[in-house]
C-alpha positions as CSV (number, residue, x, y, z in Angstrom):
1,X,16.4,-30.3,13.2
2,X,17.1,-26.2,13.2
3,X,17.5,-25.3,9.8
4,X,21.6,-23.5,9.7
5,X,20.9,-19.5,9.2
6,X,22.8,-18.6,6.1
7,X,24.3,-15.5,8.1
8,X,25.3,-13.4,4.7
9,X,21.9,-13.5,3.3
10,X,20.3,-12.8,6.6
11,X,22.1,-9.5,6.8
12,X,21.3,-8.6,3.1
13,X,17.6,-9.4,3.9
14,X,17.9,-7.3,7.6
15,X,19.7,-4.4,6.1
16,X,17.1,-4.3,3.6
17,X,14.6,-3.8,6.0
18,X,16.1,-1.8,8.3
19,X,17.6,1.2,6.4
20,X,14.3,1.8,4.5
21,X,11.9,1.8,7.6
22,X,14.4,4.2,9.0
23,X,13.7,6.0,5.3
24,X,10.0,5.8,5.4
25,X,10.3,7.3,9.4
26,X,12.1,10.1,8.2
27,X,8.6,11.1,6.9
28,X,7.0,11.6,9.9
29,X,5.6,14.8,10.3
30,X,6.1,15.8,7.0
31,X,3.5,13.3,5.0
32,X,1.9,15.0,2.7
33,X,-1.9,14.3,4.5
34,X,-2.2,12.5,7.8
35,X,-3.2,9.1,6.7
36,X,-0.3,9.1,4.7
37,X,1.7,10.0,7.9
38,X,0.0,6.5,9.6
39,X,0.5,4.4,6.2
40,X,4.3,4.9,6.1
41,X,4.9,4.7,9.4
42,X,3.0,1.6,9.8
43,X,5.1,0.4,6.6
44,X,8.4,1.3,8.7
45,X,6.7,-0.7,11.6
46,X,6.9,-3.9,9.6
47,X,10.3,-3.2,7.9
48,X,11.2,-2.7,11.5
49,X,9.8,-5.9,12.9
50,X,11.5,-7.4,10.0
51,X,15.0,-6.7,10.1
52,X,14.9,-7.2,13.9
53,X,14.1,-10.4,13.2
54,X,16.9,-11.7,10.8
55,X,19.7,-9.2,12.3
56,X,18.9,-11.4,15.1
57,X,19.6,-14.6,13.6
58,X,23.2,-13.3,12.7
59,X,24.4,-11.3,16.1
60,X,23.3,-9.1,18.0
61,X,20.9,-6.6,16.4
62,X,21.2,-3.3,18.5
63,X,25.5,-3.9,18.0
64,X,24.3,-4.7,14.1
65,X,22.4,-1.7,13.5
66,X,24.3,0.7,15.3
67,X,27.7,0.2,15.3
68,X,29.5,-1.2,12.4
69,X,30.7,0.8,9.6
70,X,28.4,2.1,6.6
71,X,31.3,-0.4,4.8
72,X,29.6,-3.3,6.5
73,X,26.1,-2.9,5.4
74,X,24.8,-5.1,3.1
75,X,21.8,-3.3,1.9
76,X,20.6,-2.5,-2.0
77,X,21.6,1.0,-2.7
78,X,18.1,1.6,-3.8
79,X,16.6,1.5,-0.2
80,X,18.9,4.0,0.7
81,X,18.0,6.7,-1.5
82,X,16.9,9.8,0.0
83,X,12.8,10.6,0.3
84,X,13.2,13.2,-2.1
85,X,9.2,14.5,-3.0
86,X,6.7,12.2,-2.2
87,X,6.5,10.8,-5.9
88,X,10.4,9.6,-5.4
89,X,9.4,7.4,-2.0
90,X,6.4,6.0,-3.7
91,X,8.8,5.1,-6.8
92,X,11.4,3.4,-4.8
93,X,8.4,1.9,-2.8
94,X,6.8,0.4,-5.5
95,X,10.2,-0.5,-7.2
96,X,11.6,-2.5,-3.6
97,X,8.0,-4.0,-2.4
98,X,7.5,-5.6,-5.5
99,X,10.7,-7.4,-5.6
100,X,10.2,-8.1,-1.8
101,X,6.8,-9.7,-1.7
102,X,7.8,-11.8,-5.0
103,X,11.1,-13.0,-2.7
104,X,8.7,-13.5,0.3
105,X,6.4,-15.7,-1.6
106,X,9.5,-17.9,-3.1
107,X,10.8,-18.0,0.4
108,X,7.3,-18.9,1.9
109,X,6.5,-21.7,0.0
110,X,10.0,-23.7,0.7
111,X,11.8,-25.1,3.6
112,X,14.8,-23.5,5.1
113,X,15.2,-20.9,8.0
114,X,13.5,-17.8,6.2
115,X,9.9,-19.8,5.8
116,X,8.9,-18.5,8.9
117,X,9.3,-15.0,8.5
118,X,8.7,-14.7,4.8
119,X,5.5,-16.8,5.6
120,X,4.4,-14.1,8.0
121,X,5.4,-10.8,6.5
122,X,4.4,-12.0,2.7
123,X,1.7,-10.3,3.8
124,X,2.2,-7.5,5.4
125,X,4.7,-6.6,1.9
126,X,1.6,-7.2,-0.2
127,X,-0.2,-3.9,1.1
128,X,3.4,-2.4,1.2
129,X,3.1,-3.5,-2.4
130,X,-0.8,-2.1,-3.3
131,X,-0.4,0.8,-1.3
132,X,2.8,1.6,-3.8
133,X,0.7,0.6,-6.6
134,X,-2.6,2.5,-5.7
135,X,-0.2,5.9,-5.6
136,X,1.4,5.2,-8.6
137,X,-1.8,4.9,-10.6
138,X,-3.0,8.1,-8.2
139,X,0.1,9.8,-9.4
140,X,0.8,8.7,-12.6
141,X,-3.0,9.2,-14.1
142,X,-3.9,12.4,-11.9
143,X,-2.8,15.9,-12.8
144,X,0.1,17.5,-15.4
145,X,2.4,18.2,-12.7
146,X,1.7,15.2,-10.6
147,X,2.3,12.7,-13.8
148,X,5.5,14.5,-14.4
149,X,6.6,14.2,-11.0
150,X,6.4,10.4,-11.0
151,X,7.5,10.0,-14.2
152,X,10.8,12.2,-13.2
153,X,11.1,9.2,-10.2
154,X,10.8,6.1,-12.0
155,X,13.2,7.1,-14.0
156,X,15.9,8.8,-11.6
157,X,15.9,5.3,-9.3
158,X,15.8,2.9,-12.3
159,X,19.4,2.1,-12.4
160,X,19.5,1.0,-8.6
161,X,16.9,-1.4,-9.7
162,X,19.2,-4.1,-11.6
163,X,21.0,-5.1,-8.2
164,X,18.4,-6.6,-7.0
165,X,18.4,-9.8,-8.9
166,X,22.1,-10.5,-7.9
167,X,21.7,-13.5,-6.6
168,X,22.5,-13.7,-2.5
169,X,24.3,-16.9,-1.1
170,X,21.7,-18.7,0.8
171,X,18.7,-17.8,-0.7
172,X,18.3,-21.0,-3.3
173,X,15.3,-19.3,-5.8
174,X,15.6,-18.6,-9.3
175,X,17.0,-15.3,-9.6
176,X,16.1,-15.2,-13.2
177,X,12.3,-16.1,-13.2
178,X,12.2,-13.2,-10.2
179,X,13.4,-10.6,-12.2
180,X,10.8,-11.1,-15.0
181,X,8.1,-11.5,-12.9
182,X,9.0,-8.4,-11.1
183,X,9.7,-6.8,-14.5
184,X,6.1,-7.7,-16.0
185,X,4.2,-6.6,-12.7
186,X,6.2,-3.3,-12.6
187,X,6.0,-2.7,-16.5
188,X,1.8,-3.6,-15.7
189,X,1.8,-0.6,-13.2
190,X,3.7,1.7,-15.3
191,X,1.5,1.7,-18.1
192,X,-1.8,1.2,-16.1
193,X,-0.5,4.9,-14.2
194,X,0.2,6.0,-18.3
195,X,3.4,6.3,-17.3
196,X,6.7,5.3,-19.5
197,X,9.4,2.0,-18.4
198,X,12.8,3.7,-18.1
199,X,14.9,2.8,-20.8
200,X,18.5,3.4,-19.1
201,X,20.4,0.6,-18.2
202,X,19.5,-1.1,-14.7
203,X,22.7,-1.1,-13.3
204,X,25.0,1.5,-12.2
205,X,28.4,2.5,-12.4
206,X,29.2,-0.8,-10.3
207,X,28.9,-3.5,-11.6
208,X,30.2,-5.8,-8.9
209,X,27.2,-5.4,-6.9
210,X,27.4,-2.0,-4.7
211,X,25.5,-1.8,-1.7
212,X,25.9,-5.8,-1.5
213,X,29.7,-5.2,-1.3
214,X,29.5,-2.8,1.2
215,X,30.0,0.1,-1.4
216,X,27.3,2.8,-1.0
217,X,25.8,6.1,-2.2
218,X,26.6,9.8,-0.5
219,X,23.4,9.8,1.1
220,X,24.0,6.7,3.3
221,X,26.7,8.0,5.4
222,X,24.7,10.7,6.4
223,X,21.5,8.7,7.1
224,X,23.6,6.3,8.9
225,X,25.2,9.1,11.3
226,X,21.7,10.4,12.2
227,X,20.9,7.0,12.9
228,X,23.4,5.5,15.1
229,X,23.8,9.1,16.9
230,X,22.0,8.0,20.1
231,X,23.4,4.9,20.6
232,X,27.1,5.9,19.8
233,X,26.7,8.8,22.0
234,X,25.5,7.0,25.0
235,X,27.2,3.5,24.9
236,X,25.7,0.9,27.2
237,X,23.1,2.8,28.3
238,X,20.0,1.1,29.5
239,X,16.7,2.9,28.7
């Protein structure tokens, strides 16, 4: 018997994916060396491959990703923050594949209609989540400027961190026991890189939810015009 798709989670989970592998794209050609370049776009690859997957599962995914309204998306507002220097991606990086591989695991290990997918890309997020790690510590530990760089990071995208642990209908986990897991690995990293925890508040100004709700930062209106352009501008075409 085919496990019912909970269609609200499955678009959290999808948006997720999707709006920061089209983040991590937007470094190509501008990665600081070139392995970089081929490590985040290999990490958009899999984001990719993801959220194809559960758009799929809710609609149709081209019509999903490129033609509803940025009010529609369902996405954290953390995955949607701009690049900013490389220090800022690896921050949100480290910050979003933590919580994503300790979801993926939970996910993995029970029945429902996620366990296939979570039991395939659990690992693919867990070098999403050492490559974050091993450039935090690189970053954190390494010279004045590149210390004070991350450190800047951490703590500018600390308050979109709090969202995720709202708990999504469908996905039956303990919401609680993730966010202190996710809280002690991250707080491990931190001071492993001698870097600081944030001490602001994890939430921001919305406390309803935000980019679950639909309600999103400046930034995400522009990404999303650059990245429906195409398809908006040539509707139906075959390619």
């Amino acid at each position: 018997m085919t496990a019912t798709v909970p269609a609200t989670a499955a678009l959290a989970l999808g948006d997720d994916a999707l709006v920061l592998s089209h983040r991590l794209g937007e470094w190509a050609g501008h990665a600081p060396v070139l392995e970089e370049e081929v490590a985040l776009a290999n990490i958009a690859l899999d984001l990719l491959g993801q959220a194809r997957v559960l758009l799929s599962m809710t609609g149709d995914e081209d019509e999903l990703a490129y033609l509803r309204e940025e009010r529609a998306f369902r996405n954290l507002q953390l995955v949607e923050q701009p690049n900013g220097d490389f220090a800022h991606t690896i921050a949100r990086q480290l910050y979003f594949s933590t919580y994503q591989h300790l979801l993926y695991a939970e996910l993995a290990a029970q029945e429902g209609p996620f366990q296939p997918l979570a039991g395939k890309a659990v690992k693919e997020v867990a070098y999403h989540r050492d490559h974050a790690e091993q450039w935090t510590l690189r970053l954190g530990d390494g010279t004045g400027l590149s210390h004070d760089r991350m450190s800047r990071a951490c703590d500018a995208l600390w308050r979109f961190t709090g969202e995720m642990f709202q708990p999504i209908p469908g996905v039956d986990i303990d919401w609680a026991a993730l966010e202190t897991s996710w809280l002690a690995s991250v707080t491990d990293v931190l001071g492993r890189a001698t870097l600081t925890v944030p001490e602001g508040p994890r939430t921001g100004a919305w406390a309803a939810g935000a980019g679950r709700q639909g309600l999103h930062t400046e930034s995400f209106g522009r990404m999303l015009a650059e990245m429906q352009h195409l398809h908006r501008s040539h509707p139906g075409a075959s390619w």
